[in-house]
C-alpha positions in Angstrom: 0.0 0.0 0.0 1.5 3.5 -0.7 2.6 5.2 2.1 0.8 7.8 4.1 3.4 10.7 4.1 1.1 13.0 2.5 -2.0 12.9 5.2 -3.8 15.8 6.0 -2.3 18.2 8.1 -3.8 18.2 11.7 -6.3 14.9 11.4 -5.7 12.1 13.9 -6.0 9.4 12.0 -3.8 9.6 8.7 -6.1 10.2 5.2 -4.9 11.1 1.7 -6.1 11.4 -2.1 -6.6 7.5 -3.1 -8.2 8.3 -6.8 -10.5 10.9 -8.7 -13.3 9.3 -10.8 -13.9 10.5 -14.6 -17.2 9.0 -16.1 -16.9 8.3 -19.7 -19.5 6.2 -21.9 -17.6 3.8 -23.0 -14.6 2.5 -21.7 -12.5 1.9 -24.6 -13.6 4.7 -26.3 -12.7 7.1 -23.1 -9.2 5.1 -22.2 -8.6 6.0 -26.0 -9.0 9.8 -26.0 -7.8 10.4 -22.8 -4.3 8.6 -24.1 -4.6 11.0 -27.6 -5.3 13.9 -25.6 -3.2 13.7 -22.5 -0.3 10.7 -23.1 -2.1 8.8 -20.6 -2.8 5.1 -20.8 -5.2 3.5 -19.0 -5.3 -0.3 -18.2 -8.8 -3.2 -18.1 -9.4 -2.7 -14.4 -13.0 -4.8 -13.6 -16.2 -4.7 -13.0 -18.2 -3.8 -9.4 -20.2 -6.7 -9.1 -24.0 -5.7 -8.4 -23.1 -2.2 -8.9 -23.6 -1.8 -12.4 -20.0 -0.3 -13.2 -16.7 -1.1 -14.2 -13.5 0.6 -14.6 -9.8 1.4 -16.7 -7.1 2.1 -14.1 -4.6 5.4 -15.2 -1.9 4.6 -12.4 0.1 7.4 -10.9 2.1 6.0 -8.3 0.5 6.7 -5.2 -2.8 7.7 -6.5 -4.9 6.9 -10.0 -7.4 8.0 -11.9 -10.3 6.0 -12.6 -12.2 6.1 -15.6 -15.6 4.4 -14.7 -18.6 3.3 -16.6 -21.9 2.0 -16.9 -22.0 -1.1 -18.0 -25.9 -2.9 -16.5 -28.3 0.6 -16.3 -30.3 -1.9 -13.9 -28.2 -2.4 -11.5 -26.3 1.3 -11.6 -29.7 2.7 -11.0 -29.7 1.3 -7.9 -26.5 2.3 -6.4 -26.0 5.9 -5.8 -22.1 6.5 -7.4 -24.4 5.0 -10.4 -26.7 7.1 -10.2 -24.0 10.2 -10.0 -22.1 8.6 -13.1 -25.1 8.6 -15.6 -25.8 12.3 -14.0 -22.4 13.4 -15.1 -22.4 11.7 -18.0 -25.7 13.9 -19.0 -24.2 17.2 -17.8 -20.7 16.4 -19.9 -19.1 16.7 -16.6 -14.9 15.9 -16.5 -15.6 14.3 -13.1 -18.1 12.5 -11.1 -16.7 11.8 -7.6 -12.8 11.4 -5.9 -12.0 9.3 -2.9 -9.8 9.2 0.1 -7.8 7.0 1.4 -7.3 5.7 5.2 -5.9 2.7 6.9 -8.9 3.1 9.9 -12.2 3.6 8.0 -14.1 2.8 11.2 -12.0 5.6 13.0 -13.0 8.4 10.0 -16.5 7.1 10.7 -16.4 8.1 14.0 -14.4 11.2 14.2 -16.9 12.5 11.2 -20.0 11.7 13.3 -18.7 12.9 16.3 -18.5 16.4 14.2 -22.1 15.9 13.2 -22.0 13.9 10.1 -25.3 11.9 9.3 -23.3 8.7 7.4 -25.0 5.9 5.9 -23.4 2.5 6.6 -20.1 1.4 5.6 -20.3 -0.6 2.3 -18.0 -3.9 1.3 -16.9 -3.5 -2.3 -14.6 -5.7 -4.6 -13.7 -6.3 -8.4 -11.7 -8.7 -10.2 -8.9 -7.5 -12.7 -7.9 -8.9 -15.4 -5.3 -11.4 -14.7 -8.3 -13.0 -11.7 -6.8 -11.5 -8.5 -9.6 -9.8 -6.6 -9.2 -6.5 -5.2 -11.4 -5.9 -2.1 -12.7 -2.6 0.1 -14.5 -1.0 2.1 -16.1 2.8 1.6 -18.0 5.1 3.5 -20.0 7.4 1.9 -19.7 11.2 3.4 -22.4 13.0 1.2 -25.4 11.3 0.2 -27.1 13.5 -2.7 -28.2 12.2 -6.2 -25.9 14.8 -7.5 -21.5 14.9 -7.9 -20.2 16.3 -4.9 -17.6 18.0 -3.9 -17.7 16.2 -1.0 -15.2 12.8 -1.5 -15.9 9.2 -0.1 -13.0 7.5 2.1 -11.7 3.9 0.8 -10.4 1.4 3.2 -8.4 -1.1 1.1 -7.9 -4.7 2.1 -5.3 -5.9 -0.3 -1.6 -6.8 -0.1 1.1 -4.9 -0.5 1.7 -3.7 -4.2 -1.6 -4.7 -5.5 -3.2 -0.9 -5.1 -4.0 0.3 -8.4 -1.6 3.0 -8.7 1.4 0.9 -8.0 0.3 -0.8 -11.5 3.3 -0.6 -13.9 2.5 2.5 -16.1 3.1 3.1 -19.4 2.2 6.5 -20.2 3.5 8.8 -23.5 6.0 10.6 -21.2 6.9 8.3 -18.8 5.4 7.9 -15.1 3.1 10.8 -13.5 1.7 11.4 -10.9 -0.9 13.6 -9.1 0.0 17.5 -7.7 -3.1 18.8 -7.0 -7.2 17.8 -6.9 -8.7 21.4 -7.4 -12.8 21.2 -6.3 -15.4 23.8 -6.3 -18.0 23.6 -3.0 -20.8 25.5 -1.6 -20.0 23.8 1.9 -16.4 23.9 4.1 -15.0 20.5 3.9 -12.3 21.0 6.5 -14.0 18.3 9.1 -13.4 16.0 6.0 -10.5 17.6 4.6 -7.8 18.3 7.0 -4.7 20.7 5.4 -3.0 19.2 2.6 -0.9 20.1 -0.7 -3.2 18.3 -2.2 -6.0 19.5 -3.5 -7.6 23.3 -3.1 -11.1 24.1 -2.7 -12.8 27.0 -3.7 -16.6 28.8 -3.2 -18.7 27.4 -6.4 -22.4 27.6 -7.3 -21.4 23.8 -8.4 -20.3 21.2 -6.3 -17.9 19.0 -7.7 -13.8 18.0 -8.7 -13.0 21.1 -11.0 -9.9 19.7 -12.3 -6.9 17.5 -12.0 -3.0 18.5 -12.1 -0.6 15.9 -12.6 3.2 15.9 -12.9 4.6 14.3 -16.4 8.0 13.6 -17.6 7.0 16.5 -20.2 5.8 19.0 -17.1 2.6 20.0 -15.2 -0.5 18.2 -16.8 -4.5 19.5 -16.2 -6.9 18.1 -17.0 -11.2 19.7 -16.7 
């Protein structure tokens, strides 16, 4: 598992930026023209079993992007990152969701309802890659609207060491990135969420919601909204 160095400033138990979600239509087809547009290649990740969606994994080291997709309307409909990705998809947004990262997902839970958070209940997820290993997780949802939020989920992984999807061997048009800087718009603080970090920025928006990415690239700064 990548290291926590970069945590939040000032939050007791240790969180950073795990991945930022792009929804595209088609998987293929988005793993293409993010590669012709931005030197990135994105890998077959797997699909969420029950949850409608699957995924590409774009590694970057300690972090990744993940371009997800619908792939059984059924099923997405009934899950509510489903229902946010066929939202976003509709409103041509860049992003749909982004997630945090944290070795004590029962110890974010508490902290955040102890600062007043109503959370639902922590979720089990897995997937399959590929080459049949099975990644699994657990997340806990923060903001509970139909709409993208600015607001990320928290991961908890339960995988060995070096099986996290960034840590996948890249092979990108300018050599290994990685992420600088998750830049969201919000109408709410996030701090109790957030902590301090170099991370991302948040700014006052009339839309909630990831604004844009900035990566590092053998070629320079990357951004992509």
């Amino acid at each position: 598992m990548p290291d926590f160095t970069q945590s939040a400033k000032g939050l007791s138990t240790p969180t950073v930026v795990d991945h930022v979600l792009l929804p595209v239509a088609d998987l293929e087809d988005g793993a293409r023209s993010l590669e012709e547009r931005f030197g990135l290649h994105g890998i077959p990740g797997g699909r969420h079993p029950g949850a409608g969606t699957a995924n590409f994994i774009v590694p970057l080291g300690r972090q990744y992007l993940e371009l997800i997709a619908i792939v059984d309307e059924g099923e997405a409909a009934s899950r509510r990152l489903g229902g946010r990705v066929a939202r976003a998809l509709k409103e041509s947004r860049t992003f749909v969701a982004w997630a945090l990262r944290t070795q004590d997902l029962d110890a974010v839970r508490g902290r955040l309802q102890g600062a007043g958070w109503d959370l639902p209940a922590i979720v089990e997820g897995s997937r399959t890659r590929p080459d049949g290993q099975v990644l699994r997780w657990r997340t806990q949802d923060v903001d509970t609207g139909a709409e993208p939020s600015a607001i990320p989920f928290v991961i908890e992984w339960g995988i060995p060491d070096g099986l996290h999807p960034g840590e996948v061997e890249s092979s990108h048009r300018t050599g290994p990135a990685a992420l600088r800087r998750v830049v969201v718009g919000a109408r709410d603080k996030l701090q109790a969420v957030l902590g301090d970090s170099d991370l991302y920025e948040v700014h006052e928006s009339a839309v909630d919601g990831v604004q844009k990415v900035v990566l590092e690239t053998g070629a320079g700064e990357l951004v992509i909204e």
